[in-house]
C-alpha positions in Angstrom: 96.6 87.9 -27.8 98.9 89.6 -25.6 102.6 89.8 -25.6 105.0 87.5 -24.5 107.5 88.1 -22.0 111.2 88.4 -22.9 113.1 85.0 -21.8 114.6 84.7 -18.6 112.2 87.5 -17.8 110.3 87.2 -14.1 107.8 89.3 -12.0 110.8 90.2 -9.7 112.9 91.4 -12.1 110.3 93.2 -14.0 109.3 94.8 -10.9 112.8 96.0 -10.2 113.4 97.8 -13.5 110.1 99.5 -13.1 111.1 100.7 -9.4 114.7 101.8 -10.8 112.7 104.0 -13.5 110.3 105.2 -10.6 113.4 106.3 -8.6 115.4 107.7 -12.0 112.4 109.9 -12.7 109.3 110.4 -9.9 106.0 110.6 -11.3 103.7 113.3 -10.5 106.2 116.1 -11.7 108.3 115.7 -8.2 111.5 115.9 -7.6 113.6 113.8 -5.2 114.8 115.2 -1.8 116.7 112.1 0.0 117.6 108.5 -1.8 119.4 105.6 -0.1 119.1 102.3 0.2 117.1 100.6 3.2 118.6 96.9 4.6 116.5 95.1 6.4 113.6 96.2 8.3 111.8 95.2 11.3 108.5 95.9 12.1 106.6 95.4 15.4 102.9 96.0 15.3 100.2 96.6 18.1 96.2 96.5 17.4 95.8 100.1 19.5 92.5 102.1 20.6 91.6 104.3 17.3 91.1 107.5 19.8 94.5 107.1 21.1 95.5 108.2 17.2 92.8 110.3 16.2 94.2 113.5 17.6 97.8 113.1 16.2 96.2 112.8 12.5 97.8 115.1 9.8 94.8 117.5 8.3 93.9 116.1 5.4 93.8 112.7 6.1 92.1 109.7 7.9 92.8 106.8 10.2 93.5 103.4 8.1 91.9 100.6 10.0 92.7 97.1 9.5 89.4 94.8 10.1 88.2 97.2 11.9 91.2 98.1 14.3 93.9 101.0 14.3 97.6 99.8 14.2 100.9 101.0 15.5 104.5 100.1 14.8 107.8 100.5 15.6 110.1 100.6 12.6 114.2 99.3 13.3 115.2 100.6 9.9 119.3 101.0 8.8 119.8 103.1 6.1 123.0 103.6 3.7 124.0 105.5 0.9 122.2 108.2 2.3 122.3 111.5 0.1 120.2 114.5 0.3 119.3 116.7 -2.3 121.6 114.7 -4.5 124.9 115.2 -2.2 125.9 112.7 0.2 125.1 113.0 4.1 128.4 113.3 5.5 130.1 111.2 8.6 127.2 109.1 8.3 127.2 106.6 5.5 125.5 104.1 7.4 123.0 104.6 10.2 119.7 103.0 12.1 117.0 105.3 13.3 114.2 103.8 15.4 110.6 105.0 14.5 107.2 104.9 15.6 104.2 105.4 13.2 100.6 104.6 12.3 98.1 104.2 9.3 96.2 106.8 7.3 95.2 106.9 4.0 94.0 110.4 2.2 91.5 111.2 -0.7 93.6 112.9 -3.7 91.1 114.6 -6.6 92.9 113.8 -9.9 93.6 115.6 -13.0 90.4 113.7 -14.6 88.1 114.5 -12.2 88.5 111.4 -10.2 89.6 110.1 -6.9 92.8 108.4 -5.5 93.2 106.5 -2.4 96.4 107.0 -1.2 97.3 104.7 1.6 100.1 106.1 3.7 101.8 106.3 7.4 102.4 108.9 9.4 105.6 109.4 12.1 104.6 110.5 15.4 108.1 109.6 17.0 111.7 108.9 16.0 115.0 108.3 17.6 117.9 108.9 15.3 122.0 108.4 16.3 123.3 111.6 15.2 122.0 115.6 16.1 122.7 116.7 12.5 120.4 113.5 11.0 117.7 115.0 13.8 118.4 118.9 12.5 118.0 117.6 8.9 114.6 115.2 9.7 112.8 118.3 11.9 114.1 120.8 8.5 113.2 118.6 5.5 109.8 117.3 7.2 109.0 118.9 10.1 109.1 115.7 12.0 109.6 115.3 16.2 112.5 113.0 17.4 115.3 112.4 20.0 118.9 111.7 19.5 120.2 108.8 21.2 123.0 106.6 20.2 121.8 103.1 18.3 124.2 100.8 17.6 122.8 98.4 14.5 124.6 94.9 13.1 124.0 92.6 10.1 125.3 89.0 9.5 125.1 86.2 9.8 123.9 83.1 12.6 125.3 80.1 13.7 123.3 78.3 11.4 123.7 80.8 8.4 120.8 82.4 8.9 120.8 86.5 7.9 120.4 88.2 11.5 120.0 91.7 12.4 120.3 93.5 15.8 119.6 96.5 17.4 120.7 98.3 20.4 120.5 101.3 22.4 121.1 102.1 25.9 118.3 104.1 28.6 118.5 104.5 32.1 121.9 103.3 32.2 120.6 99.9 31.3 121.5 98.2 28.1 118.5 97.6 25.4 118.2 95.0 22.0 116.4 93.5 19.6 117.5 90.7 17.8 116.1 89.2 14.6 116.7 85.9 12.9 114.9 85.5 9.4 115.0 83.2 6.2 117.1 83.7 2.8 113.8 83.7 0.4 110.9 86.1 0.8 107.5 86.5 0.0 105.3 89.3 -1.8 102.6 89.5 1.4 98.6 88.9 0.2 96.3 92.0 -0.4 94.0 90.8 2.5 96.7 90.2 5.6 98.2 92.3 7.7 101.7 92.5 6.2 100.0 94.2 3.3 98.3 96.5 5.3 101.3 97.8 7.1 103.8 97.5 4.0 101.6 98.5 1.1 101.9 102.4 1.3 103.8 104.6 -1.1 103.0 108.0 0.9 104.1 110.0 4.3 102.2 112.1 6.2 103.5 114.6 8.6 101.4 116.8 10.7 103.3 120.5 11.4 103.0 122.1 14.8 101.3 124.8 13.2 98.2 122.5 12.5 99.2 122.3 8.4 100.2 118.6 7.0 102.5 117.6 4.5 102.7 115.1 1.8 105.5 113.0 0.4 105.8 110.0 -2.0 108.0 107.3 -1.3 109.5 104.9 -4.2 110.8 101.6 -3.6 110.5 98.1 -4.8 107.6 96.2 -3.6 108.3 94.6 0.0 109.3 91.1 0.2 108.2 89.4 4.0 111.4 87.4 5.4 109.9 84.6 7.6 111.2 84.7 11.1 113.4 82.1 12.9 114.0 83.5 16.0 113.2 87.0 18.1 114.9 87.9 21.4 114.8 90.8 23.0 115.8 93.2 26.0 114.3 96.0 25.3 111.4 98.8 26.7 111.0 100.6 23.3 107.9 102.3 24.9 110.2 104.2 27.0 112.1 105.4 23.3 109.3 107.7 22.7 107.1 110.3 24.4 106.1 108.7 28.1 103.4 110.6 28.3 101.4 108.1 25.8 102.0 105.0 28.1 101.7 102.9 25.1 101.3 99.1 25.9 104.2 98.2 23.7 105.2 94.8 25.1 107.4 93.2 22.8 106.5 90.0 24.0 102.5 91.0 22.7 103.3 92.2 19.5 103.4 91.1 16.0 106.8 90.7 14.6 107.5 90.8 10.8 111.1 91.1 9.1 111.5 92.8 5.0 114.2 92.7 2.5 115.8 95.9 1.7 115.5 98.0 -1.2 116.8 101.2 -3.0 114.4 104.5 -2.1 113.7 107.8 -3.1 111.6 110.4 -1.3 110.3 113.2 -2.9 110.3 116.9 -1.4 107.2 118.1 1.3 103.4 118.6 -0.7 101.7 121.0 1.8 98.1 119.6 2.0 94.6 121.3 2.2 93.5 121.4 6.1 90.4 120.0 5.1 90.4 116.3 3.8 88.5 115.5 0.2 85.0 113.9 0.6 84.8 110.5 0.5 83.5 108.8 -2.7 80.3 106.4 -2.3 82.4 103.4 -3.6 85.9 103.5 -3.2 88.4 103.1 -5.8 91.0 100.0 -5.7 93.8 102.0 -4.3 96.5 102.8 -6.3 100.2 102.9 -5.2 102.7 103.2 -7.6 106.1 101.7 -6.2 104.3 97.9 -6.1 104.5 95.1 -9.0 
């Protein structure tokens, strides 16, 4: 027979110890190069052509598809508590960067012999408030992005609802996103979308000098807010490189709102330009940071 949980004990709570032993000490012999703690996060998802990502793919890796279709996001993220390589990031204790990424997953050989799936994201665009947050994003992980001033708020509705809001200003013309969502959350099902876009523990960055890089990401599994309300003013195609002309139409795109957590992110793994063959029957993937 197996063991008995402590009293009072509960999934949730088990899962946060584990996550606050994950961040404590990273597995895999890594070390930690930022921690902080993420509020809130919105998501807002687009089915998108596979071909329109293929050629932004870090070496190494493949496109994750989702029934059959890519996805793309853009991620209104606020982050506090924000400390690299153990000291705190100064005049910035709290900040929201705006950032667009898609899905990949990578083949990693293991000590045994076997194989890993590692589902993961990639960033192909960010938009950060402060110069010396963009000097330390393009340093730490070779990543692209603009500065732009983003103004972010927390609180609460007129009917007690949490609310967050976003907003930025382009072309002289003011932009926002605002986001209503419920007190309790939900751990999202393996088969759904939410899982496919919020069930990844790894980052994948691909360098202007054709290399990719690897890094592991450690947080408490997500928790999916429902949604009261969504209004926005906002062209965040225009945020990123216009050259894509991206169809990002808020008003076509699949919203989704996640409870914070503490996170750790571990220093750059440079990758092999060549990605590991597939295996005939895939492994169940494994990613550490969920329950």
């Amino acid at each position: 027979m197996g063991s008995r949980p402590p009293p009072n004990s509960s999934p949730i709570k088990n899962a946060e110890s584990a996550t606050q032993q994950l961040i404590e000490r990273p597995p895999y012999g890594q070390r930690f190069l930022f921690k902080g703690r993420w509020h809130p996060v919105l998501v807002v998802s687009w089915p998108v052509a596979p071909a329109v990502l293929v050629p932004h793919l870090p070496a190494g890796t493949e496109l994750d598809l989702y029934r059959g279709r890519a996805y793309l996001s853009v991620v209104f993220l606020i982050f506090s508590r924000f400390r690299v390589a153990g000291l705190p990031f100064p005049l910035r204790p709290r900040f929201a960067t705006i950032s667009l990424r898609f899905y990949v997953r990578r083949w990693h050989p293991t000590a045994d012999h076997g194989i890993e799936l590692r589902p993961g994201v990639s960033t192909i665009g960010q938009v950060v408030p402060s110069r010396l947050l963009l000097a330390v994003a393009r340093w730490s992980r070779g990543e692209k992005g603009t500065y732009r001033p983003i103004g972010c708020r927390t609180g609460r509705g007129h009917s007690g609802e949490r609310e967050l809001r976003f907003e930025w200003v382009h072309d002289n013309r003011p932009q926002w996103v605002r986001a209503s969502m419920a007190e309790a959350g939900y751990r999202p099902q393996p088969t759904t979308l939410e899982s496919f876009v919020l069930d990844r523990s790894w980052h994948y960055t691909r360098h202007e000098n054709g290399c990719s890089t690897e890094h592991l990401v450690c947080h408490r599994p997500w928790h999916v807010c429902p949604l009261t309300a969504v209004e926005h003013q906002a062209d965040v195609a225009a945020l990123f490189a216009p050259q894509w002309s991206l169809p990002l139409d808020l008003n076509q795109a699949h919203f989704m709102m996640i409870d914070g957590s503490d996170v750790a992110i571990t220093y750059p793994q440079r990758l092999a330009a060549t990605a590991t063959a597939l295996p005939q029957q895939p492994p169940v993937p494994v990613v550490p940071t969920s329950a």
